[in-house]
C-alpha positions as CSV (number, residue, x, y, z in Angstrom):
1,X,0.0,0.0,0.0
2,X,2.9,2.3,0.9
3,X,4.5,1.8,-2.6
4,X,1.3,2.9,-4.4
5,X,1.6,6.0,-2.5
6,X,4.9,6.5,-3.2
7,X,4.5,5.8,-7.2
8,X,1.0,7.8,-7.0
9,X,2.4,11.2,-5.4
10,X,6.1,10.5,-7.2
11,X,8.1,11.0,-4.1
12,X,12.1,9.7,-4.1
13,X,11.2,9.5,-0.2
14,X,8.2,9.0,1.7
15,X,8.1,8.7,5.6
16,X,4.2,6.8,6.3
17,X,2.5,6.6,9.7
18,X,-0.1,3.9,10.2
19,X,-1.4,2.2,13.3
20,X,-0.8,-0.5,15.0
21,X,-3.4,-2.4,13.3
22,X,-2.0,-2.6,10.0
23,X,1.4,-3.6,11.6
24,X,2.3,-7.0,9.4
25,X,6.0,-7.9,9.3
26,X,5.4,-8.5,5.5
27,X,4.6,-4.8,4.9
28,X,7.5,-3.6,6.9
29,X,9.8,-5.5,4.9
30,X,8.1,-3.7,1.3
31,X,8.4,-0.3,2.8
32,X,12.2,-0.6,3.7
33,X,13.0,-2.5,0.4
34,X,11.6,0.8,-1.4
35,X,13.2,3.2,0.6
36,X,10.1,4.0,2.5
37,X,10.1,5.1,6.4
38,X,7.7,3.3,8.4
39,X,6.3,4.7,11.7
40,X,4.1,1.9,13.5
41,X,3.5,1.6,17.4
42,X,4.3,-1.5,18.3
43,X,1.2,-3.9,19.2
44,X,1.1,-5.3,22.3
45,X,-0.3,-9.0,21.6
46,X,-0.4,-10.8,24.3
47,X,-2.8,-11.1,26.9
48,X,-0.4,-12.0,29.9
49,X,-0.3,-7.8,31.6
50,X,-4.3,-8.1,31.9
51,X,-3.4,-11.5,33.7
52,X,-0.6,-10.1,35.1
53,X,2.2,-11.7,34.0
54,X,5.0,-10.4,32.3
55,X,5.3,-9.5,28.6
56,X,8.2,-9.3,26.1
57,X,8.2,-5.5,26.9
58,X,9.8,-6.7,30.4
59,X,12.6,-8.7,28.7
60,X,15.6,-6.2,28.2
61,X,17.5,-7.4,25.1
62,X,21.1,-7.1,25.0
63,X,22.6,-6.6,21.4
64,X,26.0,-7.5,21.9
65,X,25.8,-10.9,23.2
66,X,22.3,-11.2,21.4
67,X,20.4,-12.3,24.5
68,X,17.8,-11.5,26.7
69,X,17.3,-10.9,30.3
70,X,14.3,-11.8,32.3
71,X,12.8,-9.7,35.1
72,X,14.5,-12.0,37.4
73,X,17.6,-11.8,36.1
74,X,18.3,-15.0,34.0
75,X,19.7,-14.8,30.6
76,X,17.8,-16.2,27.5
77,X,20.0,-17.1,25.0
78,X,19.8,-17.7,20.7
79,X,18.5,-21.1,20.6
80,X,16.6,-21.3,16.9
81,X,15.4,-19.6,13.9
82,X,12.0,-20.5,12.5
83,X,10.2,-19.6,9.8
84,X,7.2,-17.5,10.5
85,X,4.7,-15.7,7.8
86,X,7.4,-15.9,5.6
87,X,9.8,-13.9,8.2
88,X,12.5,-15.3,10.2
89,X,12.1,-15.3,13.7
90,X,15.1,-15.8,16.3
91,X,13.7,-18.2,19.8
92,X,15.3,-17.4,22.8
93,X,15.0,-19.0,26.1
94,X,16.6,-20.2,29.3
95,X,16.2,-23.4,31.4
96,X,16.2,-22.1,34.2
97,X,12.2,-21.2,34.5
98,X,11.6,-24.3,36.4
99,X,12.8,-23.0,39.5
100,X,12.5,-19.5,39.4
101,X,10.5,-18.0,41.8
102,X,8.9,-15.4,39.4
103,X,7.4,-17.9,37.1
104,X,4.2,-17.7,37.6
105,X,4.5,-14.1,37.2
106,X,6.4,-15.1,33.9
107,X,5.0,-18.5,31.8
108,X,2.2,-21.1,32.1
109,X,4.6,-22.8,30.4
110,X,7.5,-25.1,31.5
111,X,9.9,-22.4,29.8
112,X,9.3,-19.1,28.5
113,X,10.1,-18.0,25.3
114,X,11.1,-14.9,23.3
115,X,10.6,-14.5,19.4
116,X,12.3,-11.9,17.5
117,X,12.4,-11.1,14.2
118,X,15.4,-10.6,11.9
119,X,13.8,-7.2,11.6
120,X,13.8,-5.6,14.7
121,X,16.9,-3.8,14.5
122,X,14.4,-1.2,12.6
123,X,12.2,-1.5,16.0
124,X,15.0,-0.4,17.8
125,X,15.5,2.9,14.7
126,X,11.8,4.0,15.0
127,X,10.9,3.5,19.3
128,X,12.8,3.7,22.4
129,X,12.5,0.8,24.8
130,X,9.2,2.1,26.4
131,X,7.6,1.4,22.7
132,X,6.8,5.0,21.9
133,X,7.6,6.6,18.8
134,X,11.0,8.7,18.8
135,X,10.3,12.3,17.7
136,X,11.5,13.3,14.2
């Protein structure tokens, strides 16, 4: 949709805002392969803060060792890359949820687990850490 816009108001650059419901990894990936600047809150899709458990939000990532630390403290580390709606996502996770006294704050699960997409470095580019949208 953005590179109609583009073509339709011939513009060599074109910086779009949408929100969060059109968010789709797919359309991300067009905008930045045409040279198009996306600005798109991030959705929060999980339902574990009205239940009261943590979500990814609480997971600070660390870019130089390519990990993630839980609210307690434990490292989750690169274990897999799957396929997802034709995007690569990155699994992290740590074995250490069994025992933790936080998880029931954290998983219903036996583990929890983090995705990330290949993309995100341009999550990082267009919102701080609390998920708002940096001013331009």
């Amino acid at each position: 949709m953005a590179g109609a816009a583009k073509t339709a108001l011939r513009r060599d650059d074109l910086h779009i805002l949408a929100d969060k419901g059109y968010l789709s990894g797919g359309e991300i990936l067009a905008c930045h392969e045409q040279g198009i600047a996306a600005t798109v809150p991030r959705p929060d899709t999980s339902g574990s803060r009205v239940h009261g458990r943590y979500v990814k939000a609480d997971f600070a990532y660390g870019p130089d060792k390519d990990i993630y630390r839980c609210p307690a403290g434990e490292v989750l580390s690169y274990r897999s890359t799957v396929e997802q709606q034709g995007l690569q996502m990155r699994r992290y996770w740590t074995t250490a949820c069994p025992g933790c006294p936080l998880r029931n704050r954290c998983t219903t699960n036996t583990l929890r687990r983090i995705g990330r997409w290949n993309m995100s470095i341009w999550w990082r580019r267009l919102t701080p850490a609390d998920g708002m949208p940096r001013p331009r």
